[in-house]
C-alpha positions as CSV (number, residue, x, y, z in Angstrom):
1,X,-77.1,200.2,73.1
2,X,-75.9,199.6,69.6
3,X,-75.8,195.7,69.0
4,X,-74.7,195.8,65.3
5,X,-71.4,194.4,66.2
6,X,-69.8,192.8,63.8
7,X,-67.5,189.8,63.8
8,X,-64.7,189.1,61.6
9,X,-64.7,185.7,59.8
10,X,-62.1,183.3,61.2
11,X,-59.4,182.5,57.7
12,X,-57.2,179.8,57.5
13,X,-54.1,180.0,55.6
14,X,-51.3,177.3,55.2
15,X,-47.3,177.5,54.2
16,X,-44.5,175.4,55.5
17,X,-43.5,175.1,59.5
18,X,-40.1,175.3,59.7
19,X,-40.3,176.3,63.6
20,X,-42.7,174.6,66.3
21,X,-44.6,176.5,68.4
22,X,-47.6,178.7,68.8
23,X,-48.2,182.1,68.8
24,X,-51.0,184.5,69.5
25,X,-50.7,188.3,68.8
26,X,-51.3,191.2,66.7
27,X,-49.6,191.3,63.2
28,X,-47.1,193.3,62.5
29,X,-46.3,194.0,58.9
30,X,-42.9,194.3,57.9
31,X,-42.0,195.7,54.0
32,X,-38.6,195.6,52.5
33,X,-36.5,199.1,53.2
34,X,-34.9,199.9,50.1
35,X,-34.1,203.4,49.9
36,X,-34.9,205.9,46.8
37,X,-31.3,206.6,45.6
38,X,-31.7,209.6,42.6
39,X,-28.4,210.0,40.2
40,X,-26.7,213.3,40.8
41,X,-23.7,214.2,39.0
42,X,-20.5,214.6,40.6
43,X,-17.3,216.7,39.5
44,X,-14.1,215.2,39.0
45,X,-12.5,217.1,42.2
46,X,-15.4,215.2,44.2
47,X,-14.3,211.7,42.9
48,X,-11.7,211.5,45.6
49,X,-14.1,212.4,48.4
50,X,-16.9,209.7,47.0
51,X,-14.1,206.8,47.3
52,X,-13.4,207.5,50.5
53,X,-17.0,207.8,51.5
54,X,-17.7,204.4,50.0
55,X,-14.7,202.9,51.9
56,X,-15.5,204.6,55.3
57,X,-19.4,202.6,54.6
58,X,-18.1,199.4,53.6
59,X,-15.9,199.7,56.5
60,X,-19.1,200.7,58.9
61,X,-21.1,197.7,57.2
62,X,-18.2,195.0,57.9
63,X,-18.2,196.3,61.7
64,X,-22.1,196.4,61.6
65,X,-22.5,192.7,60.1
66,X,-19.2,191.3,62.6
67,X,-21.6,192.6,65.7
68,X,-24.6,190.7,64.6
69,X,-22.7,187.5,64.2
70,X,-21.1,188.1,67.2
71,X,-24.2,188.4,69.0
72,X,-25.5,185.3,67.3
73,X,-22.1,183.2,67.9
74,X,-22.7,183.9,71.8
75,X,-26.6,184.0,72.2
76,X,-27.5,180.3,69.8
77,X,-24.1,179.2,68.0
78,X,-20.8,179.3,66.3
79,X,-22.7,177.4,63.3
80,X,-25.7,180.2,62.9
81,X,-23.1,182.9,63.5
82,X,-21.2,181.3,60.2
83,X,-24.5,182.0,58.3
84,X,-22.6,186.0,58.0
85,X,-19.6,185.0,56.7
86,X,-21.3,185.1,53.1
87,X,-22.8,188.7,54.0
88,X,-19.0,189.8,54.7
89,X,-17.6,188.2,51.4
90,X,-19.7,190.7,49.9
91,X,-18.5,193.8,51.6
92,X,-14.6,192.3,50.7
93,X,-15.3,191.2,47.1
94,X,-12.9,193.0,45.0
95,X,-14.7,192.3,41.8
96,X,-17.9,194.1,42.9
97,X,-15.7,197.1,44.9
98,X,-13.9,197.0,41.8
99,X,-16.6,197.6,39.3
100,X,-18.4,200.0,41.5
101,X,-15.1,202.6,41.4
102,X,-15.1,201.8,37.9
103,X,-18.3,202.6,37.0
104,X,-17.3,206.4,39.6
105,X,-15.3,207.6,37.5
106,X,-16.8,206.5,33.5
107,X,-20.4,208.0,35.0
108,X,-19.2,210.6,37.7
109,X,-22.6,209.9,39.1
110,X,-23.2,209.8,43.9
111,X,-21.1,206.8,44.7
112,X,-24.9,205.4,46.9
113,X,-26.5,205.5,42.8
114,X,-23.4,204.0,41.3
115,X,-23.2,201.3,44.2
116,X,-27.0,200.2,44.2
117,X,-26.6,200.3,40.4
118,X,-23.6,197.9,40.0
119,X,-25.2,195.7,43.0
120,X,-28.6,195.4,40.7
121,X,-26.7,194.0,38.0
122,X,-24.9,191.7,40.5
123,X,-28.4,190.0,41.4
124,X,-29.7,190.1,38.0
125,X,-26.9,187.8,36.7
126,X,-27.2,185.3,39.7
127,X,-30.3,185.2,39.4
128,X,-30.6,183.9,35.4
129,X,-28.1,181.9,36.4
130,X,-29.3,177.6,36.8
131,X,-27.1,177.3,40.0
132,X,-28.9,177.5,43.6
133,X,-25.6,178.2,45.1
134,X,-25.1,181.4,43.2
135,X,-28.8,182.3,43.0
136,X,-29.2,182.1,46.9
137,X,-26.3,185.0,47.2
138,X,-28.8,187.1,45.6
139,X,-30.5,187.8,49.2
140,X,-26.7,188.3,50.8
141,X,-26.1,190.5,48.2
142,X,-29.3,193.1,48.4
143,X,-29.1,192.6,52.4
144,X,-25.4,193.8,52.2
145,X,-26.7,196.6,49.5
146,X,-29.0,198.3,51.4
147,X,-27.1,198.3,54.9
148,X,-24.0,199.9,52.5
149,X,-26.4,202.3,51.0
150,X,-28.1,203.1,54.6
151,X,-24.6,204.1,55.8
152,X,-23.6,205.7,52.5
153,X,-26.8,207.9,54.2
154,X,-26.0,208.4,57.6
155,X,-29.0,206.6,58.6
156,X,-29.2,203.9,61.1
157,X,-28.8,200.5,60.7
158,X,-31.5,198.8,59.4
159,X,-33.8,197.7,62.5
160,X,-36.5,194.4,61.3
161,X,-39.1,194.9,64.1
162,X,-39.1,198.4,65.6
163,X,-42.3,197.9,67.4
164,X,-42.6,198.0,71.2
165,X,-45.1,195.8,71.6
166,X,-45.6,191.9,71.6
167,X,-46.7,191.0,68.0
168,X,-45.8,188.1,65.0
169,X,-44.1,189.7,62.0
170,X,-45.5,189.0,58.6
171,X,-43.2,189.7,55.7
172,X,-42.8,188.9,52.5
173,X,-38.8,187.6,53.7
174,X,-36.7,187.8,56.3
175,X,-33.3,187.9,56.1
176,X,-30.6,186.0,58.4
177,X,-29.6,189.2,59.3
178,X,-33.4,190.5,60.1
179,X,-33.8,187.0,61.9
180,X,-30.8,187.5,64.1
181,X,-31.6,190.9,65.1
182,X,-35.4,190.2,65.9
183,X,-36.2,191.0,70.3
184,X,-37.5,187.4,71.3
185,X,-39.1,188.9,74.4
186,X,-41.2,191.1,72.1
187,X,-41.6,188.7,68.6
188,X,-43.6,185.8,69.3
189,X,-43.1,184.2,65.6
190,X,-43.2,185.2,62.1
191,X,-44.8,184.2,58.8
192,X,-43.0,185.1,55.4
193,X,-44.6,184.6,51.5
194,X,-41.2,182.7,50.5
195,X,-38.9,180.3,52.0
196,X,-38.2,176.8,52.6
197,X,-37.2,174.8,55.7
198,X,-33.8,174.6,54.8
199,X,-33.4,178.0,54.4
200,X,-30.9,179.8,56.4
201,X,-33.6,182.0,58.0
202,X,-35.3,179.1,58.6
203,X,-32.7,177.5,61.0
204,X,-32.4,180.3,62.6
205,X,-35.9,180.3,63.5
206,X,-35.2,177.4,65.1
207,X,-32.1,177.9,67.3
208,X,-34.2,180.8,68.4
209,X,-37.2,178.8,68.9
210,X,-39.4,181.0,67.4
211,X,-42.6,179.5,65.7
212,X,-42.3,180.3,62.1
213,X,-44.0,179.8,58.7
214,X,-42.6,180.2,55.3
215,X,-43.7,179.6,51.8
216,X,-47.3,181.2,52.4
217,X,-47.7,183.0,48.8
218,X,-49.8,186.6,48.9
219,X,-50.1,186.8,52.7
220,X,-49.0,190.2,53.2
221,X,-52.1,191.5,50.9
222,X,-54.3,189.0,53.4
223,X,-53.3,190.7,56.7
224,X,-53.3,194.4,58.1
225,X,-51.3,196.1,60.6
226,X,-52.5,194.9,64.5
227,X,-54.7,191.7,62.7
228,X,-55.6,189.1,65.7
229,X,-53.7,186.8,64.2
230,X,-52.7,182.7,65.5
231,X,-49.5,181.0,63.6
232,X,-49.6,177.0,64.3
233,X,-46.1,175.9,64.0
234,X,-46.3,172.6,64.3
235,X,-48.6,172.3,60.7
236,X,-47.9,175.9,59.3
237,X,-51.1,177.2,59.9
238,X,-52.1,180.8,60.0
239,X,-55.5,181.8,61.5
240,X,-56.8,185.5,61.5
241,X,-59.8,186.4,63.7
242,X,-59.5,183.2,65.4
243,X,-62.7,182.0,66.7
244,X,-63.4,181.5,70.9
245,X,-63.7,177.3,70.0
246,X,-60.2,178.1,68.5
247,X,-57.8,179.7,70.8
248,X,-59.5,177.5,73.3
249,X,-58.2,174.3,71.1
250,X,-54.8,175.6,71.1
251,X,-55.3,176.6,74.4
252,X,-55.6,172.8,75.6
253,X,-52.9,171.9,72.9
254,X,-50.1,174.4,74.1
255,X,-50.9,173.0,78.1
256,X,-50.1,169.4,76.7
257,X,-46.8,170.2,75.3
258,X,-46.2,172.4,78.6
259,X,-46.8,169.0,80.5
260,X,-44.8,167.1,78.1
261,X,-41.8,169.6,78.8
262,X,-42.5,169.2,82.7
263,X,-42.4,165.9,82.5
264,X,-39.3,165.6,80.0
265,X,-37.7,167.8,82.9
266,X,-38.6,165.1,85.8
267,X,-36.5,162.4,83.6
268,X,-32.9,164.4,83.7
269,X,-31.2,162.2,86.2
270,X,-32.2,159.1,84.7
271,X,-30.3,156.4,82.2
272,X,-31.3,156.5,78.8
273,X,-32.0,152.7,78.8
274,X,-34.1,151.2,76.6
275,X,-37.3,149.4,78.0
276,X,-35.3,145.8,77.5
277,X,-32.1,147.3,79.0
278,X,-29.9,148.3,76.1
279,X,-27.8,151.5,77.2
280,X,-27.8,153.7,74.5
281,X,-25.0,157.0,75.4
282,X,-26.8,160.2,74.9
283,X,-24.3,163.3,74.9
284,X,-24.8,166.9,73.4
285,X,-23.3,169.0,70.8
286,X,-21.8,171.8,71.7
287,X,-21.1,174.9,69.3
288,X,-19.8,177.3,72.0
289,X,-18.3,177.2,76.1
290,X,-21.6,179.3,76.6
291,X,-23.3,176.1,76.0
292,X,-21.6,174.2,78.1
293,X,-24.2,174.7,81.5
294,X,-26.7,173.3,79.1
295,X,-25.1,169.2,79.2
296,X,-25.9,169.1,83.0
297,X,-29.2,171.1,82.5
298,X,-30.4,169.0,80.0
299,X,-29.2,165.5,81.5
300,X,-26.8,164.4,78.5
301,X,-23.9,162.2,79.4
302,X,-21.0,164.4,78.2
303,X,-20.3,166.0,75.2
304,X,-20.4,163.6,72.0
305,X,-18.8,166.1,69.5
306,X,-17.4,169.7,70.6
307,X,-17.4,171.9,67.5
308,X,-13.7,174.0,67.8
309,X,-15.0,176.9,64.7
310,X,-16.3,179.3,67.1
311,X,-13.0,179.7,68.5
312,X,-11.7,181.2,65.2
313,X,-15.0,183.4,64.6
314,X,-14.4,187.4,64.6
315,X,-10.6,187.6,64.5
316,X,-7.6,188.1,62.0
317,X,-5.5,185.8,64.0
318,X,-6.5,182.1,64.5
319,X,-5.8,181.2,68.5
320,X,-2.9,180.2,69.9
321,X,-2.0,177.0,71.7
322,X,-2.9,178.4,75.1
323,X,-6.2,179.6,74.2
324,X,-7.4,176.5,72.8
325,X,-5.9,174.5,76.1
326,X,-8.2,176.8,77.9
327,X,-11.3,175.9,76.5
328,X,-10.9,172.3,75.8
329,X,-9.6,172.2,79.9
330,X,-12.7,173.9,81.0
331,X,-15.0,171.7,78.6
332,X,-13.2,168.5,79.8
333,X,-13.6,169.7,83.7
334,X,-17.4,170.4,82.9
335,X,-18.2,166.9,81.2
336,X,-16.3,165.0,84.2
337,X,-17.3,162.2,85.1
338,X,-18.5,162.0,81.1
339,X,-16.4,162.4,78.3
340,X,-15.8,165.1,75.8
341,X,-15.1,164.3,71.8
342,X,-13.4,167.4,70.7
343,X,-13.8,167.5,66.3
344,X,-10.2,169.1,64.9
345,X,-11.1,172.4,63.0
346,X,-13.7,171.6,60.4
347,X,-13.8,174.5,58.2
348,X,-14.4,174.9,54.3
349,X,-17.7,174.2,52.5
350,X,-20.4,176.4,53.5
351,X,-18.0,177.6,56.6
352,X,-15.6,180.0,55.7
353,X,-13.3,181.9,57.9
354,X,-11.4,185.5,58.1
355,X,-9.2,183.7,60.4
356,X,-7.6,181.1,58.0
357,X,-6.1,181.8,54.5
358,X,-9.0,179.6,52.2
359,X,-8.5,180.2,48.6
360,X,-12.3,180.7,46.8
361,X,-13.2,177.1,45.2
362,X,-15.8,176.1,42.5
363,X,-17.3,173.7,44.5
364,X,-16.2,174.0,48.2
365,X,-17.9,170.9,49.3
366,X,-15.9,169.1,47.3
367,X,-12.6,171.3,48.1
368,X,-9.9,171.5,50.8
369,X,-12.0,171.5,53.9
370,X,-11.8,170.1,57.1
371,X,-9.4,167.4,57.8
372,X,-7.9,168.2,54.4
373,X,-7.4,171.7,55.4
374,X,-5.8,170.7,58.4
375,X,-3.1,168.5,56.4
376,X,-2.7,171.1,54.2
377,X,-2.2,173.7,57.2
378,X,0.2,171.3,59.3
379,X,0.9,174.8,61.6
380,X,-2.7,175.2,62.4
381,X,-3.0,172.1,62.8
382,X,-0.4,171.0,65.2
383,X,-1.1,174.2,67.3
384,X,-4.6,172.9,68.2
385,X,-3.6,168.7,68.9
386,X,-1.0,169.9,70.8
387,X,-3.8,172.4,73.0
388,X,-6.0,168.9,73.0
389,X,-3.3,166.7,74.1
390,X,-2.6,168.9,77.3
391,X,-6.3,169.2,78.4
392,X,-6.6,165.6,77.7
393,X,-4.2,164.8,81.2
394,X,-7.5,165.6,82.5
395,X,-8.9,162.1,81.3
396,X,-12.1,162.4,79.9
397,X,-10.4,163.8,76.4
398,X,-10.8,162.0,72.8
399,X,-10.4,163.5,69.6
400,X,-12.1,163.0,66.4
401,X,-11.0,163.9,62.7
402,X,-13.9,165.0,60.2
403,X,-14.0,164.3,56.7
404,X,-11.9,161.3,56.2
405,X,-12.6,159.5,53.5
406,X,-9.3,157.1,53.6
407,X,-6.6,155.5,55.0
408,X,-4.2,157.3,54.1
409,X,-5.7,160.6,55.7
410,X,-5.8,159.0,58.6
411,X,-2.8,157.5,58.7
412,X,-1.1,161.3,57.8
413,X,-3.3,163.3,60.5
414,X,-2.1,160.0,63.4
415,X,1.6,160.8,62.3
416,X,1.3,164.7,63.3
417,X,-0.5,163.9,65.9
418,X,2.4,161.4,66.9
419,X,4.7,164.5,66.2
420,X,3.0,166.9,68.6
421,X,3.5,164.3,71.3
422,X,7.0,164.0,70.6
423,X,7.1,168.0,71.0
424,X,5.7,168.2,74.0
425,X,7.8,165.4,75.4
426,X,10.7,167.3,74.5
427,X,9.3,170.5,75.9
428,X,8.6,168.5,79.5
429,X,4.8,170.3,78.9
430,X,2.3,167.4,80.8
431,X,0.0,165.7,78.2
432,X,-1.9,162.4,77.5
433,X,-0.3,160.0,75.6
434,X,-3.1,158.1,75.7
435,X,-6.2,159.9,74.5
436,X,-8.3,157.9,72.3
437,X,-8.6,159.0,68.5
438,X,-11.9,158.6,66.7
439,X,-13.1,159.5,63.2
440,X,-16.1,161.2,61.7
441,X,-18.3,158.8,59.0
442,X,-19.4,161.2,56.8
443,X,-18.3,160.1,53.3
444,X,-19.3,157.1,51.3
445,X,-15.7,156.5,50.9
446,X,-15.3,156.1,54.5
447,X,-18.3,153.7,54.7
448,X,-17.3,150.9,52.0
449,X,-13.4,151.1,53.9
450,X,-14.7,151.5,57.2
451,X,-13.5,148.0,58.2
452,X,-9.6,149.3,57.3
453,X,-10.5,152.6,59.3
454,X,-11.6,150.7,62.1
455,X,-8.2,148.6,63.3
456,X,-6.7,152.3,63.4
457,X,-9.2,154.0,65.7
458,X,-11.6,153.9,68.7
459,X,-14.7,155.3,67.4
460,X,-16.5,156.0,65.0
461,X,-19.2,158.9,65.1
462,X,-21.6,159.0,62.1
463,X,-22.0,162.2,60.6
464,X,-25.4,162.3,59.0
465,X,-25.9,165.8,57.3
466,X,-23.0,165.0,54.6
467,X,-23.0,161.6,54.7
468,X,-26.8,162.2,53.2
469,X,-25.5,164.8,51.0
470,X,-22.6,162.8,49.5
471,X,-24.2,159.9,49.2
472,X,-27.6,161.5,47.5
473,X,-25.8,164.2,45.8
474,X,-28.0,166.1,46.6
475,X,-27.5,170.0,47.8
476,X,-30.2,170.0,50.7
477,X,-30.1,173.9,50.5
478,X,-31.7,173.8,46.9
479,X,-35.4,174.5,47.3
480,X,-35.8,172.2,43.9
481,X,-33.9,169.3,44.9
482,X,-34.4,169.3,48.9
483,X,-37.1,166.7,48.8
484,X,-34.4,164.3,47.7
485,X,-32.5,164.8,50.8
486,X,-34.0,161.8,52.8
487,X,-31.9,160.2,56.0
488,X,-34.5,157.1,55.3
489,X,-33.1,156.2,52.0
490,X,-32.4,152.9,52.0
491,X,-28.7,153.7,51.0
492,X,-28.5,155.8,54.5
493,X,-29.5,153.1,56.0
494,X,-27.4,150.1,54.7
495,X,-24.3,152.4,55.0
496,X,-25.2,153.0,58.7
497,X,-25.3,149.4,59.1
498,X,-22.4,148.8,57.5
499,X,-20.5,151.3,60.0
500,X,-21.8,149.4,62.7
501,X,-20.8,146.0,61.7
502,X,-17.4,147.3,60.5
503,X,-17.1,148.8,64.0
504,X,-18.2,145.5,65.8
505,X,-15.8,143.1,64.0
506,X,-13.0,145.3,65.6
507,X,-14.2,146.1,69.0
508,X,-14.9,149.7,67.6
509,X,-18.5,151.4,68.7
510,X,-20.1,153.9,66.6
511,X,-22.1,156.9,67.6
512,X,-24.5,159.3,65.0
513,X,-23.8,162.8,65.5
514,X,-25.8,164.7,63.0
515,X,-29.1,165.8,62.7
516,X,-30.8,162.2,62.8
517,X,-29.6,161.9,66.0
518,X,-31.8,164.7,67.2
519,X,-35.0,163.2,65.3
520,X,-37.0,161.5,67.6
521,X,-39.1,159.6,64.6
522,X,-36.1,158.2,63.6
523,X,-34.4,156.5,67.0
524,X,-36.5,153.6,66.5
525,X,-34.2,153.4,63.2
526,X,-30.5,154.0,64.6
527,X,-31.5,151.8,67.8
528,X,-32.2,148.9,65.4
529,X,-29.0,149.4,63.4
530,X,-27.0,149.0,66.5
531,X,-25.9,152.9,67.1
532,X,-24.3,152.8,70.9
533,X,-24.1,156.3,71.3
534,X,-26.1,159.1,69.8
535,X,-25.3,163.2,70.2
536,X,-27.9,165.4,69.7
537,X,-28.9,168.7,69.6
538,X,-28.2,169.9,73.4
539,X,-31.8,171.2,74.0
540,X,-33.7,168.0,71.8
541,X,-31.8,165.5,74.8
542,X,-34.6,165.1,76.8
543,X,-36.9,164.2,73.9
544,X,-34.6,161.5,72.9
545,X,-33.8,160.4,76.0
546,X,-37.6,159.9,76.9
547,X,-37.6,158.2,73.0
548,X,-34.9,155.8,73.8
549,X,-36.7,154.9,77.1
550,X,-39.8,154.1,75.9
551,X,-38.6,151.9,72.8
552,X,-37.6,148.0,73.3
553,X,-34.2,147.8,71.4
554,X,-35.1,144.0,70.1
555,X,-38.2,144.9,68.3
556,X,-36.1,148.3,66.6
557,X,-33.9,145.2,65.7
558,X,-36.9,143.4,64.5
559,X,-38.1,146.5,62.5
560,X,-34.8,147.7,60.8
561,X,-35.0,143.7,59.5
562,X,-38.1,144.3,58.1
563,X,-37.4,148.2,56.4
564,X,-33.6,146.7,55.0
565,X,-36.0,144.6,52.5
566,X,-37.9,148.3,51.3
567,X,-36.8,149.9,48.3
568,X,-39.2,152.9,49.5
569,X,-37.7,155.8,51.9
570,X,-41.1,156.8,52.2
571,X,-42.2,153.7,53.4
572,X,-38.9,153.4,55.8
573,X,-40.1,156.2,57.2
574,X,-43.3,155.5,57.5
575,X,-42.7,152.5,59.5
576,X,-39.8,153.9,61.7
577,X,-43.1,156.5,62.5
578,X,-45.4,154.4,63.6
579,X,-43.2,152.8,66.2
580,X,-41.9,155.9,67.1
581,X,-45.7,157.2,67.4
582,X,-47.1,153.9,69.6
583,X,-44.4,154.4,72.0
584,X,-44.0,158.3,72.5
585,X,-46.7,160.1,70.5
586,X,-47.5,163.1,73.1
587,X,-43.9,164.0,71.9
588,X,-44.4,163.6,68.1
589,X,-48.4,164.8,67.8
């Protein structure tokens, strides 16, 4: 018997989580398919013949990149699914289609050489350009590229993962498309050389809840094809030839979040009270009516903000009256006996839409989006308060405007709303007159007026992502300045407060809707500021339910007193931690 085995040293390399979880399997290396276009010159009589080739393939790509975010909308989220909307500006900008037929006839060069010639440029430019708006198109554009070139071809679209085996995918980048398209019953997670947790692939990692890793420089020239490899989510951790003693301590550590999910699951029924009997509403997001099973599955109480983009996803006609009635109805029927807080079309920003005529903008975030559109688009919006109204005779029904950073907003969006009523009065079409109007908190404007706001509305429901964003001026996309995008700030924090108390003076409550919501390290936080109701990520309920149970609302009280005197986020947040950790730290650790 031969007993000159040898054994692989065990390696430790480290990059950024961006998706918990832990994953054991053989690697899979995935390399960039750019194809090897040659220039081949074409005769003026074929000119004709490579136009219409590039149409019929940018045509084929639009269909091709509509599937996948169709897929996406319906399997993890209207919001995700609006991720494509950039890759389908590409295959529609004029500018680049444009230079490319341009370029057709000066050179007389195969339109697949021209294209990927013209698209090279493209990236160069953006990317010597000092703007991380711009320069993050560069991966929209060279994903659009080589599915355009692929069809230019007549090859198949591009697959990420064509293996037929269980395995973790490590690449230098993945794509939103590649991310979208991977088979979660045969991926277990994936590791990429560059990336950032903000990155678009990296919340989609997420929503697919696949463990994931980004921002580990040189690993593909560390790891081989069918490597025993280990990816630690949790602390971005990659381990090849993981030791016995290993894969037995992840062993034990993957059975103690298994028990922690068991026992999350055994606390659905129950209140989400805190431990000295302060109530604390805990409803879900919703993006899409597929999610809907998951408020009684998960034990929320209602829906605390219904997001109405995915019913304008995929289609050249935004929905009629009737089919927006449908779907706020059947939400309404499925929160009974809890309410439902449907948002009026948010669009604009970072969410575009094929749907709605939206003029390009230098700086959407600061353009006509959201309630602004609305009040620009008084058709549009009319045809959906009016679908609200109806499905409110159900009861449970209150609507919310995002964006408003005035009085005078919401004084114009109350007297349309007062004008659909008056519509459907005269129609004899059953509606509430009553339903309860609300606005989202999301501007600093809004904050330092918020006590005018509040003796013309019934809520107020904080949201946190661009209240963060405008406050900080910060772009929480851009890898250089995401570090300043802190919801512990003490700015975040004195505004929040300063919601509350505006709120309180005029019998208003106030609810937090964004992603802080969802952060169980930071409940302590919003309990002590005196949040009453808190909407979170549907699936993250149960942690935060279990959170708010397990924390006494007078000491949060006692340590928001005490962080209010910081000028440190990081020490906020260290402190909002610690609490956090002594009360509930099988689910932080």
């Amino acid at each position: 018997m031969n007993a000159d085995v040898t054994v692989k040293p065990e390696k430790r390399f480290t990059g950024i989580p961006v998706a918990q979880g832990i994953a054991h399997c053989a690697a899979f290396i995935q390399y960039t398919q750019d194809e090897e276009i040659i220039a081949r010159q074409i005769s003026a009589e074929e000119l004709h013949e490579e136009v219409a080739r590039f149409e019929t393939a940018l045509v084929s790509t639009r269909i091709e990149l509509l599937e996948i975010q169709r897929q996406i909308a319906s399997a993890i989220g209207s919001k995700d699914a609006s991720i494509f909307d950039a890759h389908l500006l590409v295959v529609e900008d004029g500018t680049l289609i444009d230079e490319v037929l341009r370029r057709l006839e000066r050179d007389k060069n195969n339109i697949e050489y021209v294209f990927q010639e013209v698209a090279r440029k493209y990236c160069q430019t953006l990317e010597s350009i000092d703007d991380p708006y711009l320069r993050e198109r560069v991966g929209d554009i060279e994903d659009v590229t080589r599915r355009v070139i692929r069809n230019l071809l007549g090859k198949a679209p591009l697959n990420p993962a064509a293996h037929d085996q269980p395995h973790i995918i490590v690449a230098h980048n993945l794509t939103p498309s590649d991310t979208a398209q991977l088979d979660r019953k045969l991926v277990m997670g994936f590791v990429t050389e560059v990336g950032s947790k903000t990155s678009h692939t990296a919340i989609m990692a997420r929503s697919l809840e696949i463990p994931a890793i980004v921002g580990m420089q040189g690993i593909c020239q560390e790891i081989q094809l069918g490597d025993d490899i280990l990816i630690d989510g949790y602390n971005g951790l990659l381990i090849l030839n993981p030791t016995h003693e290993t894969l037995a301590e992840y062993g034990r550590l993957e059975q103690a979040k298994e028990a922690v999910t068991e026992r999350l699951h055994l606390i659905r029924e129950t209140a989400s009270t805190t431990s000295d009997g302060r109530h604390i509403i805990l409803s879900a997001n919703i993006d899409l009516p597929e999610e809907l099973d998951d408020i009684a599955e998960n034990g929320a109480e209602g829906i605390g903000l219904f997001r109405t983009e995915f019913l304008y996803l995929n289609r050249v006609q935004p929905p009629d009256e009737e089919e927006q009635f449908s779907h706020y109805r059947r939400a309404a029927e499925r929160s009974l006996p809890h309410s439902v807080i449907i948002r009026t079309l948010d669009i604009g920003g970072d969410k575009t839409n094929l749907s709605l005529e939206s003029s390009q903008e230098d700086n959407p975030f600061l353009g006509c989006r959201a309630i602004r559109f609305c009040l620009e688009h008084v058709d549009i919006f009319k045809t959906q308060l009016r679908a609200i109204l109806r499905a409110a005779v159900i009861g449970n029904v209150r609507i919310m405007y995002p964006m408003i950073s005035g009085i005078e907003e919401l004084r114009r969006a109350n007297a349309i709303l007062e004008e659909c009523k008056s519509e459907l009065s005269g129609a004899g079409v059953p509606f509430n007159p009553q339903v309860e109007v609300g606005i989202m908190v999301e501007t600093p404007s809004a904050v330092m007026v918020a006590d005018h706001l509040a003796r013309e509305v019934k809520f107020f429901s904080i949201g946190t992502n661009d209240l963060i964003q405008y406050a900080v001026a910060v772009d929480r996309l851009n890898d250089r300045i995401a570090h300043l995008y802190n919801p512990t700030h003490p700015a975040i924090l004195r505004m929040i407060k300063l919601t509350v108390d505006a709120g309180r003076a005029h019998g208003v409550w106030t609810g937090v809707c964004g992603e802080m919501a969802s952060d169980i390290v930071l409940t302590p936080l919003l309990i002590g500021l005196g949040v009453e109701e808190l909407s979170a990520t549907s699936t993250l309920v149960p942690r935060v339910k279990k959170a708010v149970q397990s924390l006494n609302a007078s000491k949060c009280e006692s340590l928001v007193a005490r962080v209010l005197e910081m000028d440190d986020a990081s020490q906020i947040l260290i402190a909002s931690t610690a609490m956090a950790r002594e009360q509930y730290a099988d689910l932080i650790d």
